[in-house]
Biopython code that builds the backbone (N, CA, C, O; Angstrom):
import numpy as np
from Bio.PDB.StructureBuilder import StructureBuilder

atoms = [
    (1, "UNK", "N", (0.835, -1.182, 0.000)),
    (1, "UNK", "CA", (0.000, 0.000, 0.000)),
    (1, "UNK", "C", (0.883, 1.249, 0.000)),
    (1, "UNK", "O", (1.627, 1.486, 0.952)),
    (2, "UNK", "N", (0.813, 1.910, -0.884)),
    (2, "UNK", "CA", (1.236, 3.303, -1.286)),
    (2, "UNK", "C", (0.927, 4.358, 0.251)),
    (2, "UNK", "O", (0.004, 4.181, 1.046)),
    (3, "UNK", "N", (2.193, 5.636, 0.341)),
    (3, "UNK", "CA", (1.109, 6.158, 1.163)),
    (3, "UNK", "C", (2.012, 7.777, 1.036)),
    (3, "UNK", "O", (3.193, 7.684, 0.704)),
    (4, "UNK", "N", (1.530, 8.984, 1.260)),
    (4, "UNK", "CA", (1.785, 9.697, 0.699)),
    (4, "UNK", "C", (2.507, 10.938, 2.095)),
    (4, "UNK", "O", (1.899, 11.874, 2.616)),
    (5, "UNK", "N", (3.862, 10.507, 2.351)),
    (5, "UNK", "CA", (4.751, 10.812, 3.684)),
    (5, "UNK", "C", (5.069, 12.234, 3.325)),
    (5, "UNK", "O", (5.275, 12.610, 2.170)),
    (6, "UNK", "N", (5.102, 13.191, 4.654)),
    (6, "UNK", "CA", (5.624, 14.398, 4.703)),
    (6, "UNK", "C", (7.350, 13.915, 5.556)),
    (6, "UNK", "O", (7.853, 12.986, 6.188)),
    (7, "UNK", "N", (7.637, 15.043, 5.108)),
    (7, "UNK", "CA", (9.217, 15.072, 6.017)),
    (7, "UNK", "C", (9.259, 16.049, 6.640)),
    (7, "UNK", "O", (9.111, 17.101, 6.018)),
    (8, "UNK", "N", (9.468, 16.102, 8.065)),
    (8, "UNK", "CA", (9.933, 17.592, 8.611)),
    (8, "UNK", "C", (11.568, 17.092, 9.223)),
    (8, "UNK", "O", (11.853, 15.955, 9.602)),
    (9, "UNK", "N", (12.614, 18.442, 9.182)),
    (9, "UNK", "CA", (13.536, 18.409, 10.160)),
    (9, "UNK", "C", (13.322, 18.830, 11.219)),
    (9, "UNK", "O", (12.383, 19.626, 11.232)),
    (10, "UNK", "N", (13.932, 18.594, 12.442)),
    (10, "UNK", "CA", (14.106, 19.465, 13.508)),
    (10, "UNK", "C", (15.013, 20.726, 13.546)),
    (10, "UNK", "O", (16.171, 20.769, 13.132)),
    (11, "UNK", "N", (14.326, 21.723, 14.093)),
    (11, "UNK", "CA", (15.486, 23.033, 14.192)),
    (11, "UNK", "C", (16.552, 22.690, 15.546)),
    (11, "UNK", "O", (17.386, 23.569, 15.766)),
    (12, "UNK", "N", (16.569, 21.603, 16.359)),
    (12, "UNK", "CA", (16.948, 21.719, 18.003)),
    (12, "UNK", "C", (17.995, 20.340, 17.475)),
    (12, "UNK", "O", (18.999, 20.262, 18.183)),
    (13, "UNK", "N", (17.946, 19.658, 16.772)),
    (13, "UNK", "CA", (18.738, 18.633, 16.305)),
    (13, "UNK", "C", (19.034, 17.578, 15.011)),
    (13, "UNK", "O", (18.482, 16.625, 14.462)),
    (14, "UNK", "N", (20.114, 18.279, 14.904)),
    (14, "UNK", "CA", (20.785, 18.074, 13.387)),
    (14, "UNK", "C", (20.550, 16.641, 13.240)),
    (14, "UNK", "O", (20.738, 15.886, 14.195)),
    (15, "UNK", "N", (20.047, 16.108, 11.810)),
    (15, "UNK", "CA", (19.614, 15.081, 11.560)),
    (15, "UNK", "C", (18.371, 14.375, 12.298)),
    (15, "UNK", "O", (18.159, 13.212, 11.956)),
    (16, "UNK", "N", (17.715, 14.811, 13.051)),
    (16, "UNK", "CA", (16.227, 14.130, 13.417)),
    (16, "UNK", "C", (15.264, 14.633, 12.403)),
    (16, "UNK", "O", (15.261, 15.760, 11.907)),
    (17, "UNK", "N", (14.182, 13.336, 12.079)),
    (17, "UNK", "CA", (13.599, 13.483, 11.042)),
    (17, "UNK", "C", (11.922, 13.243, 11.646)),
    (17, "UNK", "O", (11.723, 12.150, 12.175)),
    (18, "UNK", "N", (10.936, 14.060, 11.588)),
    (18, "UNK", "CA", (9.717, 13.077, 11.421)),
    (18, "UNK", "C", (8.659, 13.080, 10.197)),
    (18, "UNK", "O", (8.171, 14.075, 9.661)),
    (19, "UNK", "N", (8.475, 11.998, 9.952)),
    (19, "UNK", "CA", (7.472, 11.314, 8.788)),
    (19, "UNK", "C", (6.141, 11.445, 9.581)),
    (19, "UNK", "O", (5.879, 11.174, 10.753)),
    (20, "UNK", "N", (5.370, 11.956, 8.552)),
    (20, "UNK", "CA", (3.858, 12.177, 8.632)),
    (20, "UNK", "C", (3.325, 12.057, 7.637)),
    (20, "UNK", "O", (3.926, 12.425, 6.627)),
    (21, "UNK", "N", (1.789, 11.412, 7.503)),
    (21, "UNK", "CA", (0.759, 10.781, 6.812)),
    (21, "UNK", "C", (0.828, 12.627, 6.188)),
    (21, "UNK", "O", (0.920, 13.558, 6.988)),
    (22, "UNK", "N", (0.779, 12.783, 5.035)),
    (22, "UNK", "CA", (0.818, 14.407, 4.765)),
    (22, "UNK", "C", (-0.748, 14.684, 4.784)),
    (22, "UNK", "O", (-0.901, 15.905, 4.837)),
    (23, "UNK", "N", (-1.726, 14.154, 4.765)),
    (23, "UNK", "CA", (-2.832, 14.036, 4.690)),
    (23, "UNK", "C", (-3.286, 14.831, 6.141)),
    (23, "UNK", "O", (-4.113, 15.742, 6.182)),
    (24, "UNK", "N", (-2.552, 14.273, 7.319)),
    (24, "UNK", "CA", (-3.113, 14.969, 8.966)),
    (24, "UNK", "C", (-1.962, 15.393, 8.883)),
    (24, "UNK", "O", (-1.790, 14.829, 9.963)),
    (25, "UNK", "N", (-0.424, 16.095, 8.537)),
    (25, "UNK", "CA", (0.673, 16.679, 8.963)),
    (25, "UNK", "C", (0.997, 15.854, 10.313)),
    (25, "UNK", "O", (1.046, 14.648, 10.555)),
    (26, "UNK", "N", (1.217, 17.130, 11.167)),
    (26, "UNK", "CA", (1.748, 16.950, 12.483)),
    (26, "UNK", "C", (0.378, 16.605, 14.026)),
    (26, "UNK", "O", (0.676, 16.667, 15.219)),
    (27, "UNK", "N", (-0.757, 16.335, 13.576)),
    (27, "UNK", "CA", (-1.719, 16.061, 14.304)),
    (27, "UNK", "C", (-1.554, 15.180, 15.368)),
    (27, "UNK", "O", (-1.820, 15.448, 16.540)),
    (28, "UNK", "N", (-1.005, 13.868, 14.846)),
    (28, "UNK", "CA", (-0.622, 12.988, 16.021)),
    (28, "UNK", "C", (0.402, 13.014, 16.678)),
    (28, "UNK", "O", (0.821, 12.311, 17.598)),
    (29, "UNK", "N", (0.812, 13.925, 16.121)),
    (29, "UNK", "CA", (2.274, 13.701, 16.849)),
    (29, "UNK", "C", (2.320, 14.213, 18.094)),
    (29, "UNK", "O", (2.259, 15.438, 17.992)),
    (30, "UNK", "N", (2.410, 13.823, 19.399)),
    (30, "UNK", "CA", (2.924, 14.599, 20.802)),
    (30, "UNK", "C", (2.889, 15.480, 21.170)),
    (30, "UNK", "O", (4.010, 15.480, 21.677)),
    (31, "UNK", "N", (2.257, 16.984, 21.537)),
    (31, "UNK", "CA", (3.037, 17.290, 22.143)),
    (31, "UNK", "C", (4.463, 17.718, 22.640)),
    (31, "UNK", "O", (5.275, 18.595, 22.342)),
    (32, "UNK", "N", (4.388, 16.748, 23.481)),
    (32, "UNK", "CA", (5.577, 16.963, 24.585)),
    (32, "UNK", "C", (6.954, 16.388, 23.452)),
    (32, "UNK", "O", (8.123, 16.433, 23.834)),
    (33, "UNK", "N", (6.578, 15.891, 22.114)),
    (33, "UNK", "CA", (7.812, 15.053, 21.209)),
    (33, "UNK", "C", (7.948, 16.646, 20.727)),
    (33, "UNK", "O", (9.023, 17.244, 20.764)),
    (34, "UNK", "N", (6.664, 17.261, 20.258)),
    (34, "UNK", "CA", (6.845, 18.495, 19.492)),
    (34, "UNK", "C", (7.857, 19.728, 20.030)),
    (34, "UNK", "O", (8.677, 20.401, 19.406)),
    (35, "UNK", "N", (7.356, 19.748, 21.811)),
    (35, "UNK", "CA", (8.071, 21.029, 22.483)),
    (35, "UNK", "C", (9.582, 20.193, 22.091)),
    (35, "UNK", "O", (10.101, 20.771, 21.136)),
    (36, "UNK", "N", (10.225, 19.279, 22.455)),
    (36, "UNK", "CA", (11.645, 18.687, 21.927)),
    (36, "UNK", "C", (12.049, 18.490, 20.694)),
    (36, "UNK", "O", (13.247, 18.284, 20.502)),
    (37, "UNK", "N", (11.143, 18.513, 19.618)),
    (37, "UNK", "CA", (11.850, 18.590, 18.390)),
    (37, "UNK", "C", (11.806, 20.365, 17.985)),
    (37, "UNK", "O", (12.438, 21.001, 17.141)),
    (38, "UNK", "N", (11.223, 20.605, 18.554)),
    (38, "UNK", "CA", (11.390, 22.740, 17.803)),
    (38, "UNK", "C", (10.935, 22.862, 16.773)),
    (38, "UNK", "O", (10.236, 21.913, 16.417)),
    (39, "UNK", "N", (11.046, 23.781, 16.003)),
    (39, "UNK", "CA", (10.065, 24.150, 15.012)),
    (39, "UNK", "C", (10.714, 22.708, 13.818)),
    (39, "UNK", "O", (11.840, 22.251, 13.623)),
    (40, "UNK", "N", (9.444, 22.408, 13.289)),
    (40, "UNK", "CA", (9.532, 21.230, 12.533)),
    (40, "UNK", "C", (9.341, 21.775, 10.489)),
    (40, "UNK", "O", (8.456, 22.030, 9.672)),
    (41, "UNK", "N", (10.426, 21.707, 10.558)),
    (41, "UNK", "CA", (10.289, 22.705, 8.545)),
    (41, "UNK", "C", (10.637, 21.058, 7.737)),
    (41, "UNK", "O", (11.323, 20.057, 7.943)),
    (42, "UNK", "N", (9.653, 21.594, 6.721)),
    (42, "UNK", "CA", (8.740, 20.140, 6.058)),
    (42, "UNK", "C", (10.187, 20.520, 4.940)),
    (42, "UNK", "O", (10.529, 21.494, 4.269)),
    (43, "UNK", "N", (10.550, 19.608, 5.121)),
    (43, "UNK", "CA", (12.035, 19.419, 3.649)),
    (43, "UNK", "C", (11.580, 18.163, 2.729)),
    (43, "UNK", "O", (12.441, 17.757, 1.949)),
    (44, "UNK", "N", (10.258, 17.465, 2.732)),
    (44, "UNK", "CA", (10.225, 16.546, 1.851)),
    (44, "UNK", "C", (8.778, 15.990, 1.833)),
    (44, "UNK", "O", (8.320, 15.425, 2.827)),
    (45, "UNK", "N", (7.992, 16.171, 0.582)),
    (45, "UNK", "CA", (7.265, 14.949, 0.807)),
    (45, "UNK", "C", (7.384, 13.622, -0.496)),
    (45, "UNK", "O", (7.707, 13.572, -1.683)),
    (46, "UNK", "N", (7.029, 12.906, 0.299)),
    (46, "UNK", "CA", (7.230, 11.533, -0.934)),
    (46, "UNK", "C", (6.311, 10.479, -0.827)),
    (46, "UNK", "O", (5.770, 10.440, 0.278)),
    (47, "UNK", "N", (5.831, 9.292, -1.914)),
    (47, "UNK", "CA", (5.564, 8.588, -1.966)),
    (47, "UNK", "C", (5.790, 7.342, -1.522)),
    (47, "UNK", "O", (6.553, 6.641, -2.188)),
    (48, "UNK", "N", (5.221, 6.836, -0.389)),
    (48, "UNK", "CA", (6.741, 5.407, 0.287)),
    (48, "UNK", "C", (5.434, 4.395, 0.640)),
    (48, "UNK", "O", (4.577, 4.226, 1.506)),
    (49, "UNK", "N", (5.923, 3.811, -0.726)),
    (49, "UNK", "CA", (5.486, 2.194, -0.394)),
    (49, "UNK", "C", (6.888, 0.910, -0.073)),
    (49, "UNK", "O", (8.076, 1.072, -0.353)),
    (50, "UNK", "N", (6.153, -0.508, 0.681)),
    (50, "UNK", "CA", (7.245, -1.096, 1.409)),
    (50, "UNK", "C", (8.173, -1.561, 0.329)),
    (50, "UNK", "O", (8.803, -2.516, 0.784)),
    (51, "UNK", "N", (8.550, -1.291, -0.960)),
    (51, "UNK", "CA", (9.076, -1.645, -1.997)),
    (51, "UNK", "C", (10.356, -0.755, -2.276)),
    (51, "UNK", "O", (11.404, -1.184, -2.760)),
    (52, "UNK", "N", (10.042, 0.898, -1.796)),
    (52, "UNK", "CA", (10.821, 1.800, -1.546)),
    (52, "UNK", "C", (11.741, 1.913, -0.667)),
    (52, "UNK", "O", (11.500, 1.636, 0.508)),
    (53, "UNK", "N", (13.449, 2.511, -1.234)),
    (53, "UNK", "CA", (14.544, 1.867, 0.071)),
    (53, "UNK", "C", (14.825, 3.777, 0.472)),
    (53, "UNK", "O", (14.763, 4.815, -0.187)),
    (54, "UNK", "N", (15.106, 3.459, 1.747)),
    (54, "UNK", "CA", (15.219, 4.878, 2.040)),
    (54, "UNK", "C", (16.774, 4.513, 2.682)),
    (54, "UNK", "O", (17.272, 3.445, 3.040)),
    (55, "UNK", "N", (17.337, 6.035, 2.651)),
    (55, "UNK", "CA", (19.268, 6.248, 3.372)),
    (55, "UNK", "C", (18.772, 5.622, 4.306)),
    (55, "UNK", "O", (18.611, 4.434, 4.025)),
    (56, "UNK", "N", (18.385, 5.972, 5.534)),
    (56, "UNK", "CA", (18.913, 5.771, 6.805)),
    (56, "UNK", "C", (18.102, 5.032, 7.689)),
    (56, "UNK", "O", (18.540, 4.645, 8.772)),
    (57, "UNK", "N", (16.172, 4.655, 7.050)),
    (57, "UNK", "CA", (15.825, 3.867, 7.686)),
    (57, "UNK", "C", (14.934, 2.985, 6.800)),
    (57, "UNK", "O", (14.760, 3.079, 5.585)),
    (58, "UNK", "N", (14.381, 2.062, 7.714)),
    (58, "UNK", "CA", (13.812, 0.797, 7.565)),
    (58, "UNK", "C", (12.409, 1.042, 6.887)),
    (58, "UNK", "O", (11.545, 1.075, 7.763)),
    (59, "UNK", "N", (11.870, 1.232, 5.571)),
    (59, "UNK", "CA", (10.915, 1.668, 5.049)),
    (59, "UNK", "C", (9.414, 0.926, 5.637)),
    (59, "UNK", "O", (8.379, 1.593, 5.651)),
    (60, "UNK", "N", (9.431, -0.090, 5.971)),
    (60, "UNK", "CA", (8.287, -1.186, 6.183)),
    (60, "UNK", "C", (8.381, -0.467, 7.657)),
    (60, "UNK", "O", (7.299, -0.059, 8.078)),
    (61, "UNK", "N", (9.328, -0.292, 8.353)),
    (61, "UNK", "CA", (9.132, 0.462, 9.877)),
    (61, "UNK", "C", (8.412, 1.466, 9.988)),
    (61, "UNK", "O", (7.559, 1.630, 10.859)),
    (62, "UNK", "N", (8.668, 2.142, 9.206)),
    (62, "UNK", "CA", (8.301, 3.748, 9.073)),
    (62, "UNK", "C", (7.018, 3.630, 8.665)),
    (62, "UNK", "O", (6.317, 4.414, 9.305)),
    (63, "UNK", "N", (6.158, 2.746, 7.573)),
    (63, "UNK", "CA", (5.353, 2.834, 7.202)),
    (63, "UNK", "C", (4.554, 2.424, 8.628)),
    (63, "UNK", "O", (3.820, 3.267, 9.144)),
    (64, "UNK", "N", (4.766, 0.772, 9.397)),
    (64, "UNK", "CA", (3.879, 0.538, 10.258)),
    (64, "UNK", "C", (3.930, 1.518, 11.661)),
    (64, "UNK", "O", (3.072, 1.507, 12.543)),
    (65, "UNK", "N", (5.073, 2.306, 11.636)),
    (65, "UNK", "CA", (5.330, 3.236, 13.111)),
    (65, "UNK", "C", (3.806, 4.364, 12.521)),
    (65, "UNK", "O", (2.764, 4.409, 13.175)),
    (66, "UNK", "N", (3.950, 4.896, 11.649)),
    (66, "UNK", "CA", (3.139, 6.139, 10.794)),
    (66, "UNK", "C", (2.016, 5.208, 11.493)),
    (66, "UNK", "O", (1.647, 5.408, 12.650)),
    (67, "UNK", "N", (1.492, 4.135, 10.648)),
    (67, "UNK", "CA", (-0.242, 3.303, 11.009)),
    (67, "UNK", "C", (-0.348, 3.515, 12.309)),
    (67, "UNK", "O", (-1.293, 4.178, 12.737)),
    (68, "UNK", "N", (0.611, 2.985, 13.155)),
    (68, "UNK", "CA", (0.353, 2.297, 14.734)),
    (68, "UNK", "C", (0.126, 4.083, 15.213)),
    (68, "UNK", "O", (-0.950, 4.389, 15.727)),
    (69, "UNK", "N", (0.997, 4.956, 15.040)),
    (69, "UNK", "CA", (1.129, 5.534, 16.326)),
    (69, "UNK", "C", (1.056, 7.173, 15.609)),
    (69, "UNK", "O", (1.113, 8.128, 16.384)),
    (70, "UNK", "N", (0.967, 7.344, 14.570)),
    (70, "UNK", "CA", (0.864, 8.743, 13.068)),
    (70, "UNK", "C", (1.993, 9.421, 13.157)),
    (70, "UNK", "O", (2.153, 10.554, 12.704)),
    (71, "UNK", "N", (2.899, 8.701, 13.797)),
    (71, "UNK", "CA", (4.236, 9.122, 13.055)),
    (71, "UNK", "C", (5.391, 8.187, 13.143)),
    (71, "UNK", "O", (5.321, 7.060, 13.634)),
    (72, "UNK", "N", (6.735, 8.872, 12.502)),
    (72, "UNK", "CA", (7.779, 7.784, 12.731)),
    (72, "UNK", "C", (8.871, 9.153, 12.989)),
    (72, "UNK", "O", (8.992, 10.192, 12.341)),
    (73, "UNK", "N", (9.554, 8.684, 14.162)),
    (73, "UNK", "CA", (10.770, 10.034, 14.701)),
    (73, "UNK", "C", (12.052, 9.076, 13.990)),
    (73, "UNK", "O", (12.100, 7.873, 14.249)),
    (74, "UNK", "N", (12.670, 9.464, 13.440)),
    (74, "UNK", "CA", (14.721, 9.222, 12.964)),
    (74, "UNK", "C", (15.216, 10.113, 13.464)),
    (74, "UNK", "O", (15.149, 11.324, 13.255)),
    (75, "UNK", "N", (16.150, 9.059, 14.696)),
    (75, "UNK", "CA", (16.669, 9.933, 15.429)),
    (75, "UNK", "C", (17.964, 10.495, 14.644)),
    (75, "UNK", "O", (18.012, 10.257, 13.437)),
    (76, "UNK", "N", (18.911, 11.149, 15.179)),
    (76, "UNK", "CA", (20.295, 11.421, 14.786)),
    (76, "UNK", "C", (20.896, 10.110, 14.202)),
    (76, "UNK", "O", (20.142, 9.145, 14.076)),
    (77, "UNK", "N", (22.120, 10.015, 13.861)),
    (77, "UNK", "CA", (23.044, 8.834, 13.756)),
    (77, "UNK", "C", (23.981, 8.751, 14.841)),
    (77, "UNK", "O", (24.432, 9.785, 15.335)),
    (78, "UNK", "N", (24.238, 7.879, 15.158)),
    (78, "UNK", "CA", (25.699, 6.950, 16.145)),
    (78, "UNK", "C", (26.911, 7.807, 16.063)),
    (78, "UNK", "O", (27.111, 8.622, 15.162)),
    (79, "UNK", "N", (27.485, 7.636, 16.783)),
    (79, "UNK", "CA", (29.015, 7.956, 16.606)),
    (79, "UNK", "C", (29.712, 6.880, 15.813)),
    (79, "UNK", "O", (30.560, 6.985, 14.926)),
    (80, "UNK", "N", (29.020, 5.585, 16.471)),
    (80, "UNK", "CA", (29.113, 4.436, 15.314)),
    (80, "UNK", "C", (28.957, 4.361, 13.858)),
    (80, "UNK", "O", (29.778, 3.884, 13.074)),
    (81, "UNK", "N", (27.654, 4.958, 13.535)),
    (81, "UNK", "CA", (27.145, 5.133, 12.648)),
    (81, "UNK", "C", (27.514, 6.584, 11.574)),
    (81, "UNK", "O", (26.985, 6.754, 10.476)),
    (82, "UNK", "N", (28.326, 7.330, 12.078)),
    (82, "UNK", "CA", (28.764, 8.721, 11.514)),
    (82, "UNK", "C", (30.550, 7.988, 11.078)),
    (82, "UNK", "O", (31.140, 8.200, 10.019)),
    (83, "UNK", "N", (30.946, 7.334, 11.970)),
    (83, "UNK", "CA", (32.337, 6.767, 11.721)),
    (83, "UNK", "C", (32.383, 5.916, 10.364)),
    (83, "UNK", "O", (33.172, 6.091, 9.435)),
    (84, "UNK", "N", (31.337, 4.929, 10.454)),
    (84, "UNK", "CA", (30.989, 3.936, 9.176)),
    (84, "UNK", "C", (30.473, 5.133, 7.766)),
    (84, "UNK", "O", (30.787, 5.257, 6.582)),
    (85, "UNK", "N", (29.931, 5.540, 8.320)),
    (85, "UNK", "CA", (29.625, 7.016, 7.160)),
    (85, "UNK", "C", (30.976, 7.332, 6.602)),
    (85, "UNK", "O", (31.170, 6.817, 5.501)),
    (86, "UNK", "N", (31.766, 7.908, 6.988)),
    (86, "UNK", "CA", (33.085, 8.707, 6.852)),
    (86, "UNK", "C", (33.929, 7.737, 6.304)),
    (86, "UNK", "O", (34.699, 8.088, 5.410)),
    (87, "UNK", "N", (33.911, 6.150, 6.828)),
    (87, "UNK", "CA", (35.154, 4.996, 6.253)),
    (87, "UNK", "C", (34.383, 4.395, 4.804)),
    (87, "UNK", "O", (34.946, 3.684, 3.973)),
    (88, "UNK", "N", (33.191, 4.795, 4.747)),
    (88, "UNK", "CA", (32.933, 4.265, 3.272)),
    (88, "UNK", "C", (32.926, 5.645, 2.020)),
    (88, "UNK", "O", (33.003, 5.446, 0.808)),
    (89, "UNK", "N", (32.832, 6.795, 2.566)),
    (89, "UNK", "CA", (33.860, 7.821, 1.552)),
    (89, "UNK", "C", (34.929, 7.562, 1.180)),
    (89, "UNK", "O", (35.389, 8.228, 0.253)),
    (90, "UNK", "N", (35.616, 6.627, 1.701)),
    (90, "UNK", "CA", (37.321, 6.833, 1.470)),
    (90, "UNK", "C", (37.820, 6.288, 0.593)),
    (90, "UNK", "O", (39.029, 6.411, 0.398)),
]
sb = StructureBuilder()
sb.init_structure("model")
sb.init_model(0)
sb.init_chain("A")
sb.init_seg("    ")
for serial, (resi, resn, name, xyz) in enumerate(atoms, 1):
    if name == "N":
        sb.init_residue(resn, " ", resi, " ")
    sb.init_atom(name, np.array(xyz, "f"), 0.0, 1.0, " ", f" {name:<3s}", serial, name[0])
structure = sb.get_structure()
């Protein structure tokens, strides 16, 4: 099933992402997630069915986090995960 995702960044932390049904925006989302992510500026919307591969996360996740709960938060990356970034530039 097709479904038609907004993207916002966070202004309070570099690389957090949240996905929203673009249909309700930011409706379900928290609150108390909202006062911690800061102003939320929409950098994307897209089409994401479970067939679709996304950079940094798990597309079939994102889709059932969005159903279960009307959104999906990506947090930052690892120190782990920023190191493995940097050794596959090289």
């Amino acid at each position: 099933m097709k479904h038609l995702v907004e993207i916002f960044c966070s202004s309070r932390k570099q690389e957090m992402y949240l996905y929203v049904e673009k249909a309700k925006g930011l409706a379900d989302v928290p609150e108390v997630l909202l006062q911690q992510f800061g102003e939320a500026r929409s950098v994307m919307t897209l089409v994401l069915d479970p067939g679709r591969k996304l950079a940094r996360a798990d597309t079939t996740e994102v889709l059932q986090k969005i159903e279960e709960q009307g959104f999906y938060l990506q947090m930052p990356p690892t120190a782990g995960e920023l190191l493995r970034r940097e050794g596959s530039r090289e």
